[in-house]
C-alpha positions in Angstrom: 3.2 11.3 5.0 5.3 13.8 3.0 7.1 11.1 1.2 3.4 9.3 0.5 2.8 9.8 -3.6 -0.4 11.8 -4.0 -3.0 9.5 -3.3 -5.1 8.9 -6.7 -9.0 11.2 -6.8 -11.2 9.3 -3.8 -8.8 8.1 -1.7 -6.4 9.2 1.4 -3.9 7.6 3.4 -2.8 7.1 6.6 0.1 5.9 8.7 -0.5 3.6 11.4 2.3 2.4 14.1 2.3 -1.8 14.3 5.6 -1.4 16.2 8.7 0.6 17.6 10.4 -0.1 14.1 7.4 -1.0 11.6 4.6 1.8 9.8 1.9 0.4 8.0 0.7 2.6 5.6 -3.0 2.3 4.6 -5.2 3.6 1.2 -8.7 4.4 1.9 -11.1 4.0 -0.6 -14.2 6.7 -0.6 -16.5 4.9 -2.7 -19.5 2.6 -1.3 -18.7 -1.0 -2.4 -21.7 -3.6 -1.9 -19.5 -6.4 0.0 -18.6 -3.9 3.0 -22.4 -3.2 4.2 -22.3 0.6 4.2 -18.4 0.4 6.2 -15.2 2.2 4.9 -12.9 -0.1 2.7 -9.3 0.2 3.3 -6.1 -1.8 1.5 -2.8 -1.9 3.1 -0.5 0.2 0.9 2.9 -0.5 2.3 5.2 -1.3 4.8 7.8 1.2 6.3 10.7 -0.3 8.6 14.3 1.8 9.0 13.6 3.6 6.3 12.7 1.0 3.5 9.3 0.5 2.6 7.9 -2.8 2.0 5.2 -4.6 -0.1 2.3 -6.3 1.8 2.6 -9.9 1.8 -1.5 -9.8 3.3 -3.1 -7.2 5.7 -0.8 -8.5 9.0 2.4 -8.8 7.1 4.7 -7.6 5.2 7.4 -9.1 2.2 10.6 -9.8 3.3 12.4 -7.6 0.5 12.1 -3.9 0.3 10.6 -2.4 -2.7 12.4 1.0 -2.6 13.7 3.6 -0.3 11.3 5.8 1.9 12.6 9.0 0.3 11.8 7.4 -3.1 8.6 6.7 -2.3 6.8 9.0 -4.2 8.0 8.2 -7.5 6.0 4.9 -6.6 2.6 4.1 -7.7 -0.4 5.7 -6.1 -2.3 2.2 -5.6 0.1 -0.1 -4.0 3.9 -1.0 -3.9 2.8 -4.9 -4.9 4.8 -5.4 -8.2 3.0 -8.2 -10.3 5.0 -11.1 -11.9 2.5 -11.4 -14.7 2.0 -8.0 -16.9 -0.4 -10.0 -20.0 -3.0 -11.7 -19.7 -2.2 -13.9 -22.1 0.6 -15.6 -19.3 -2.9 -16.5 -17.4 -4.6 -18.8 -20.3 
């Protein structure tokens, strides 16, 4: 938890054990949101496995290659560790 960024105003983290060698690291989201009926949204964050943490490939798994370092986690961003291949819009039309 101590090399978590800050988590951004309304949200919170937390670490949950899928195995011996793999964290999945979770961002709650305070705010009510109409899709989830009144129940607390969560994203997965990241990945953490010997010391490297991990992009989510989807909610069960993560991508095969490591974003950054554990102890340079929290130079990351706040929202998630996915790094997007597009940065314009424009790329999209």
């Amino acid at each position: 938890m101590d090399s978590l960024p800050d988590a951004p105003s309304g949200y919170h983290h937390s670490v949950e054990v899928v195995s011996p060698l793999v964290h999945r690291v979770w961002l709650h989201h305070h705010k009510d949101y109409d899709y989830a009926c009144g129940t607390p949204v969560k994203t997965v964050y990241c990945y953490v496995k010997g010391g490297k943490c991990y992009a989510a490939k989807n909610s069960k798994t993560m991508r095969p290659k490591s974003v950054c370092l554990l102890i340079d986690l929290v130079n990351q961003s706040p929202y998630t560790l996915i790094i997007p291949k597009v940065t314009s819009l424009v790329h999209l039309l």
